[in-house]
C-alpha positions in Angstrom: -10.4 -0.2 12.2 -7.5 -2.8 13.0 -5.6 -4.0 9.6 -3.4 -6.4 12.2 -2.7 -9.5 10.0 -4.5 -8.9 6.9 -3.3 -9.2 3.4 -4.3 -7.2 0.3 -3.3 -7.2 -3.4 -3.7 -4.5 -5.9 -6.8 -4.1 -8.3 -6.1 -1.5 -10.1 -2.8 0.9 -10.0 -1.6 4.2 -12.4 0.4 3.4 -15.4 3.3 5.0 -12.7 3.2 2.4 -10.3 4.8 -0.4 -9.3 2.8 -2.7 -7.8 0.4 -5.1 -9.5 -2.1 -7.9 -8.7 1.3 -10.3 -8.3 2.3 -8.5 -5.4 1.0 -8.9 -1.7 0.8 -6.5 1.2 0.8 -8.0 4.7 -0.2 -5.7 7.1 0.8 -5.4 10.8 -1.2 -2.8 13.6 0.1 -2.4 17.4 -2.2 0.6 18.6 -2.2 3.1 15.6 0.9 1.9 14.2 0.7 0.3 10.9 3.8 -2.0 9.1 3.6 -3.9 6.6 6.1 -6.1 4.4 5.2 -6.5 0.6 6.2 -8.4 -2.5 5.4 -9.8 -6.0 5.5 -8.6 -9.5 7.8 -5.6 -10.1 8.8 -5.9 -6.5 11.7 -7.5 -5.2 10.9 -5.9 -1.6 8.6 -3.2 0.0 8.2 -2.1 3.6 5.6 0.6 4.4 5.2 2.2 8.3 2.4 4.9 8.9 -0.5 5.7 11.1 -4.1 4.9 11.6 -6.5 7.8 12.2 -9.8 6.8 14.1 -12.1 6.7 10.9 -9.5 3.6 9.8 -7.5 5.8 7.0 -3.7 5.9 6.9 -0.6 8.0 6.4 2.0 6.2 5.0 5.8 6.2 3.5 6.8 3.5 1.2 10.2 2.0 -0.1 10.9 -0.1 -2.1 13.9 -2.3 -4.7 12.1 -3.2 -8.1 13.0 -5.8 -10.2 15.9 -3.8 -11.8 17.0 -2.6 -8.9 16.3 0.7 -8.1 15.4 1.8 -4.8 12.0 4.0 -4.7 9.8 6.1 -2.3 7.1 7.7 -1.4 4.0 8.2 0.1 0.1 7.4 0.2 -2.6 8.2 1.9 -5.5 5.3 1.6 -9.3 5.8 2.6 -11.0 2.8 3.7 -14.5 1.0 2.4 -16.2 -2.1 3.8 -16.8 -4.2 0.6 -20.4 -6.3 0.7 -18.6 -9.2 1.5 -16.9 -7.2 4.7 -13.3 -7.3 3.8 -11.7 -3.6 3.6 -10.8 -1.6 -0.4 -8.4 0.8 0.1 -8.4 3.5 -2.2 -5.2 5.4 -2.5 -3.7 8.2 -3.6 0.3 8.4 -3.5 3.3 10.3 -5.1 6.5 9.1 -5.4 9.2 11.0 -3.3 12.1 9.5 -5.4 12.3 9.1 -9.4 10.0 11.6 -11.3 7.9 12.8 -8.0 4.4 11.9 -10.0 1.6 11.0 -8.4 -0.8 7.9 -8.9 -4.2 6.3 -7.8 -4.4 2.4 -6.7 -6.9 0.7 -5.2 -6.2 -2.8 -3.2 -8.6 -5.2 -1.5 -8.2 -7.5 1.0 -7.6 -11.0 0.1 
């Protein structure tokens, strides 16, 4: 699976998170090398870097300055599904590595 150039916004996210259907993830691939610049909502700025096994999921660290300021981590680990319509849900499951260290679910789709 190749996520080069797509763009995905959040549809659901823990009570924890920061990100919501306002912000917008634009993803990058060279090989198994996935980056990605996101913004929108809560976030002022976001960059994520991680790697693409061959079954399309990804290991990934996050950080990011919210709209008060603070600078957060962490990391996620997203499992891929082909919707009907062929774009690519990513279910996740991450944990903060900065703040309180609690751990959330999100789910974003391709847009």
């Amino acid at each position: 699976m190749n996520y080069n150039n797509k763009r995905f916004r959040p549809v659901s996210n823990t009570d924890n998170g920061e990100t919501s259907e306002e912000t917008i993830f634009h993803y990058r691939q060279e090989e198994n090398i996935l980056f990605c610049n996101y913004s929108g909502g809560q976030i002022q700025k976001g960059h994520l870097i991680g790697k693409v096994d061959e079954q399309g999921r990804i290991d990934m660290r996050y950080h990011q300055i919210n709209q008060n300021g603070d600078l957060m981590m962490g990391i996620c680990h997203s499992e891929p599904e082909i919707m009907a319509n062929g774009k690519i849900r990513l279910h996740e499951n991450w944990q903060w590595t900065s703040g309180d260290k609690s751990t959330g679910h999100s789910i974003i789709e391709e847009i």
